[in-house]
N, CA, C and O atoms as a GROMACS GRO file, in nm:
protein
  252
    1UNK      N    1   2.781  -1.016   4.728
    1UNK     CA    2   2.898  -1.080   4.672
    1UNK      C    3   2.883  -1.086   4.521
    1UNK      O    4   2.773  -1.124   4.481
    2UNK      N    5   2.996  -1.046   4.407
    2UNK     CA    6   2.986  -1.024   4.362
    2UNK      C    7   3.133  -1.116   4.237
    2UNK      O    8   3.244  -1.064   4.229
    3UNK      N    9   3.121  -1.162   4.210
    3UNK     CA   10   3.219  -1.302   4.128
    3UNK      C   11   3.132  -1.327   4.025
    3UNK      O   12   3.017  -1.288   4.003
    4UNK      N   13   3.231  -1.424   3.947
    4UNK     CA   14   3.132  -1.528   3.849
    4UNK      C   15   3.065  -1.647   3.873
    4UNK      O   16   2.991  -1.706   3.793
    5UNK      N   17   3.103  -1.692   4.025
    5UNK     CA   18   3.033  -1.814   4.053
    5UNK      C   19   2.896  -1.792   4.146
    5UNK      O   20   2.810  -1.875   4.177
    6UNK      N   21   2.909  -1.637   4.182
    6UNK     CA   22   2.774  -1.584   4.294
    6UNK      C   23   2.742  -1.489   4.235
    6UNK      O   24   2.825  -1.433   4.164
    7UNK      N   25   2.607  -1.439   4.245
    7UNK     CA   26   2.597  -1.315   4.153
    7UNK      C   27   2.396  -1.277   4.230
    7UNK      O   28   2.309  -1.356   4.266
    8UNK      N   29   2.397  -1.150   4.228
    8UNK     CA   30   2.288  -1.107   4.329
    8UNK      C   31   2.123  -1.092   4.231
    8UNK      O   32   2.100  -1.043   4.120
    9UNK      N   33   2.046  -1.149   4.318
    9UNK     CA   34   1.915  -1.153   4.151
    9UNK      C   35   1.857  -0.996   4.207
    9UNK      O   36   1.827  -0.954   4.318
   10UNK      N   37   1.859  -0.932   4.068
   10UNK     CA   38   1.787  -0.807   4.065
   10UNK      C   39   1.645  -0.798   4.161
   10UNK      O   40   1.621  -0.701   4.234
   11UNK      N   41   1.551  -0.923   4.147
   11UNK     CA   42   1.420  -0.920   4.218
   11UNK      C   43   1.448  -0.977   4.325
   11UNK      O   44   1.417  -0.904   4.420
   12UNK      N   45   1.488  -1.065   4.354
   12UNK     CA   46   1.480  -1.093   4.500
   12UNK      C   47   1.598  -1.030   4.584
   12UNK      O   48   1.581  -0.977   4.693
   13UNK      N   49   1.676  -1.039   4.543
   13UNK     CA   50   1.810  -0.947   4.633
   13UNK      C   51   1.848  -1.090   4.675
   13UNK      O   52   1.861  -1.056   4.792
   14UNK      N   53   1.875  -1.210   4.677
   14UNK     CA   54   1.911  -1.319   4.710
   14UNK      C   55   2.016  -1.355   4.648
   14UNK      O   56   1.993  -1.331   4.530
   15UNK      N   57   2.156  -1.414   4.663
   15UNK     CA   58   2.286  -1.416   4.610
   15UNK      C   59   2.260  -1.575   4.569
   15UNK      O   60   2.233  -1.674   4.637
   16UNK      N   61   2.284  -1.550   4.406
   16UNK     CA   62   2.256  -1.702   4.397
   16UNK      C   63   2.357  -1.782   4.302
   16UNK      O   64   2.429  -1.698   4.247
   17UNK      N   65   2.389  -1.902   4.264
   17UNK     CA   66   2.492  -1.944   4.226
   17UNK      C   67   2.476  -1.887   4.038
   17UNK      O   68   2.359  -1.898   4.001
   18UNK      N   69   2.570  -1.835   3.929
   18UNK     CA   70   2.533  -1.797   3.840
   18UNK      C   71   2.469  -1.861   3.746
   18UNK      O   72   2.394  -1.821   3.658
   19UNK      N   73   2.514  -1.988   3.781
   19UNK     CA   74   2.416  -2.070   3.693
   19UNK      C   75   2.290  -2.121   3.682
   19UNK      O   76   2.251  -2.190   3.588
   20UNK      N   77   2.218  -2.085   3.788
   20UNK     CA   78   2.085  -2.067   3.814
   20UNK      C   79   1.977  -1.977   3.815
   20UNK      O   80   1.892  -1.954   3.901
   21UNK      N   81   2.005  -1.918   3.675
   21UNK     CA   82   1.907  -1.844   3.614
   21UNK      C   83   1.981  -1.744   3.487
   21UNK      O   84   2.092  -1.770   3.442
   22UNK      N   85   1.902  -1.633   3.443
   22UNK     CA   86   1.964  -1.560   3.334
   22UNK      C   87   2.008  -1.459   3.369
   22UNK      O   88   1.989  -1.409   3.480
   23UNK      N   89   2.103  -1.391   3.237
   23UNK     CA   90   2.191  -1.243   3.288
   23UNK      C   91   2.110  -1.227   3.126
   23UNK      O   92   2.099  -1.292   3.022
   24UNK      N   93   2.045  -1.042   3.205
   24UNK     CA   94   2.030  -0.951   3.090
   24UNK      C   95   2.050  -0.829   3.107
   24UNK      O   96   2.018  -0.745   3.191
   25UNK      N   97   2.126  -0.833   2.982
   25UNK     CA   98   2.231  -0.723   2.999
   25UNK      C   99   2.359  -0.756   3.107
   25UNK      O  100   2.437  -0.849   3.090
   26UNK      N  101   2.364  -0.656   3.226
   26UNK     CA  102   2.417  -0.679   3.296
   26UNK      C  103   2.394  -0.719   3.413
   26UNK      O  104   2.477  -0.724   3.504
   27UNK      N  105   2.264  -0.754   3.421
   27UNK     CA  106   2.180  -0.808   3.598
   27UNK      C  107   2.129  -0.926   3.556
   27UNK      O  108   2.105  -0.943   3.437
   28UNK      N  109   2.103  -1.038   3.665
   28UNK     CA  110   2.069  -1.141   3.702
   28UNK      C  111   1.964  -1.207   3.772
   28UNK      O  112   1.955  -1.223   3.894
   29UNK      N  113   1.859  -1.255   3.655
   29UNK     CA  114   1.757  -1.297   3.759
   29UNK      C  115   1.749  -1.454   3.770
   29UNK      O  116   1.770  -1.518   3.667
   30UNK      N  117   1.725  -1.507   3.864
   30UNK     CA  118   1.759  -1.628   3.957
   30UNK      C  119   1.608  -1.734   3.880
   30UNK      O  120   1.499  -1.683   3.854
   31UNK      N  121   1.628  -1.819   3.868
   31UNK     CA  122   1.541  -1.943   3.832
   31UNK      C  123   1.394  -1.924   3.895
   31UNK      O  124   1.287  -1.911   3.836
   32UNK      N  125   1.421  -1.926   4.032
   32UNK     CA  126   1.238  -1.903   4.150
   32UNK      C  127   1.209  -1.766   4.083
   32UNK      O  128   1.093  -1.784   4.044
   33UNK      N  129   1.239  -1.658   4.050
   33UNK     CA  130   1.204  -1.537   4.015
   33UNK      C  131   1.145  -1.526   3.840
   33UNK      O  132   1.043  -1.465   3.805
   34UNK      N  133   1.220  -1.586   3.766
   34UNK     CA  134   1.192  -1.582   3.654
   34UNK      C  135   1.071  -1.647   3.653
   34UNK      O  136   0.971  -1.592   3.606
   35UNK      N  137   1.067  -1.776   3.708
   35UNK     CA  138   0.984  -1.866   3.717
   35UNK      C  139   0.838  -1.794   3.753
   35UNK      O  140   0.742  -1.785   3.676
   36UNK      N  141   0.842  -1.753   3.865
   36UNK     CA  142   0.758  -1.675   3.911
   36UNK      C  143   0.694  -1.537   3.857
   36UNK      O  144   0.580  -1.502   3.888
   37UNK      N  145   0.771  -1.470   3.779
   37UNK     CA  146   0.734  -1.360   3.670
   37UNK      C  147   0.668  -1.405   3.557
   37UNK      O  148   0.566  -1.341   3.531
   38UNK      N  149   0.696  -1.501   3.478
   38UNK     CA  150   0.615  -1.571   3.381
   38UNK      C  151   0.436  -1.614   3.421
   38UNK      O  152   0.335  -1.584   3.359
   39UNK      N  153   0.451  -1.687   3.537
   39UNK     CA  154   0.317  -1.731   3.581
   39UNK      C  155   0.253  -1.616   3.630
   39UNK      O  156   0.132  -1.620   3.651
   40UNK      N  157   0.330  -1.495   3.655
   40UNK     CA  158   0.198  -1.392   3.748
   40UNK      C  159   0.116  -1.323   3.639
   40UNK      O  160   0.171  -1.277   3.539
   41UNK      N  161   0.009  -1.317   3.654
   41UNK     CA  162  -0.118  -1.231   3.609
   41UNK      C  163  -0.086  -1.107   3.561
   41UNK      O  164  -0.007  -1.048   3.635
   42UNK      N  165  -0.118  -1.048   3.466
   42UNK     CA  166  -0.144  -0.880   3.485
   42UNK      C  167  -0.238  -0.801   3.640
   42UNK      O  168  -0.226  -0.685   3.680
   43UNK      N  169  -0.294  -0.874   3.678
   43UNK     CA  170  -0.385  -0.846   3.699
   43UNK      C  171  -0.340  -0.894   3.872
   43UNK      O  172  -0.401  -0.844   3.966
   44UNK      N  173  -0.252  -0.975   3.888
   44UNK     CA  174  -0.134  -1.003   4.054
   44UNK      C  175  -0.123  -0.866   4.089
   44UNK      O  176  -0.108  -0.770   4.013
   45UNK      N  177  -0.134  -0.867   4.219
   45UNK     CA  178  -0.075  -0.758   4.257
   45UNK      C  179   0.113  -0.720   4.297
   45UNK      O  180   0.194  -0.637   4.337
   46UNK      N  181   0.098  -0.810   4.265
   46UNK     CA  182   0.318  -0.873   4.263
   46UNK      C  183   0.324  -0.790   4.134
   46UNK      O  184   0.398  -0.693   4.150
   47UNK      N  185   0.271  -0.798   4.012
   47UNK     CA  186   0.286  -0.745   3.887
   47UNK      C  187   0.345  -0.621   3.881
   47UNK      O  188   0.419  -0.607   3.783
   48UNK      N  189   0.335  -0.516   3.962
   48UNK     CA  190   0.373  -0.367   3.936
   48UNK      C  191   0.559  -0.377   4.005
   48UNK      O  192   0.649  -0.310   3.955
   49UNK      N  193   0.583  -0.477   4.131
   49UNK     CA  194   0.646  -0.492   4.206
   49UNK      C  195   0.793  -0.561   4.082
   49UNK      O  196   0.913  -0.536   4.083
   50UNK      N  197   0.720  -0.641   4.002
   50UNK     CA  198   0.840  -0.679   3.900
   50UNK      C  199   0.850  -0.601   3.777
   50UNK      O  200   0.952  -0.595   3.708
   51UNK      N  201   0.741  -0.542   3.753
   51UNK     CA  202   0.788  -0.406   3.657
   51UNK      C  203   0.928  -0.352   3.704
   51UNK      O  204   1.046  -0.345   3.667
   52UNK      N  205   0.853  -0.323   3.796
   52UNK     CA  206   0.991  -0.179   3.837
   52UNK      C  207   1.097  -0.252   3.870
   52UNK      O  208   1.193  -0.179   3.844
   53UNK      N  209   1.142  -0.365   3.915
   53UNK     CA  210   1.283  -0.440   3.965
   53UNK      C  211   1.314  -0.421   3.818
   53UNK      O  212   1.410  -0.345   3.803
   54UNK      N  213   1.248  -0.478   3.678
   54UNK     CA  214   1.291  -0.508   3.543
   54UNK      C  215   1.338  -0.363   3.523
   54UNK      O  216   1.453  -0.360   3.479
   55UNK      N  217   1.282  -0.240   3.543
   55UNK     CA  218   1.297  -0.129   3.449
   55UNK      C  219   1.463  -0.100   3.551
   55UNK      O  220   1.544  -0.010   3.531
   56UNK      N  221   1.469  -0.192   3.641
   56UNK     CA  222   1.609  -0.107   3.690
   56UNK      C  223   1.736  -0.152   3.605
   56UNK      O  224   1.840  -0.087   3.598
   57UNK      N  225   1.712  -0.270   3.544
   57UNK     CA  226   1.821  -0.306   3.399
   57UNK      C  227   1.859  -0.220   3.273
   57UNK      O  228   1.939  -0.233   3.180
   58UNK      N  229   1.765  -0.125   3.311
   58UNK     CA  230   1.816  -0.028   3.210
   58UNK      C  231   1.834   0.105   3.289
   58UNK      O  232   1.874   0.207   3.233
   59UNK      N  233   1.807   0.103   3.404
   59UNK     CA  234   1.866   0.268   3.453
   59UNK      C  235   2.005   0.265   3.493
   59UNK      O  236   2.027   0.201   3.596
   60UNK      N  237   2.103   0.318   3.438
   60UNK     CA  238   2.205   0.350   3.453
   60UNK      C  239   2.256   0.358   3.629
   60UNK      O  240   2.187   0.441   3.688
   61UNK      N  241   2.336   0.307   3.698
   61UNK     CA  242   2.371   0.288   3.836
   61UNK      C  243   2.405   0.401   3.891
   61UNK      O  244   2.370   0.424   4.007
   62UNK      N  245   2.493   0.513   3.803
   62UNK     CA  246   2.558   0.609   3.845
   62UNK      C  247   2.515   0.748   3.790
   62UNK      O  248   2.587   0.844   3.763
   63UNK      N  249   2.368   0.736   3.778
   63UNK     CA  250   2.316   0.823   3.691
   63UNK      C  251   2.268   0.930   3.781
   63UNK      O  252   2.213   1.030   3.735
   0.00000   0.00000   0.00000
């Protein structure tokens, strides 16, 4: 679902209300996710898993 009051978080795939977390660019990551990207390690093995969700904010959708 896709509105201004619901909006889908890039990392978790979870539809969450928009005001609970940030838009960059044009995708949305949700409060538990951000939250959770800050505290992980280099060295997490989650770490490679939020690389790549992030690098999808810049790949073009219809490319």
């Amino acid at each position: 679902m896709h509105d201004e009051l619901h909006v889908e978080c890039i990392i978790c795939g979870e539809t969450k209300t928009a005001g609970e977390g940030i838009r960059i660019i044009s995708e949305f990551i949700c409060d538990s996710c951000e939250t959770e990207m800050v505290r992980t390690d280099v060295m997490d093995a989650k770490y490679p898993f939020f690389i790549h969700q992030l690098k999808q904010i810049f790949i073009e959708k219809n490319a």
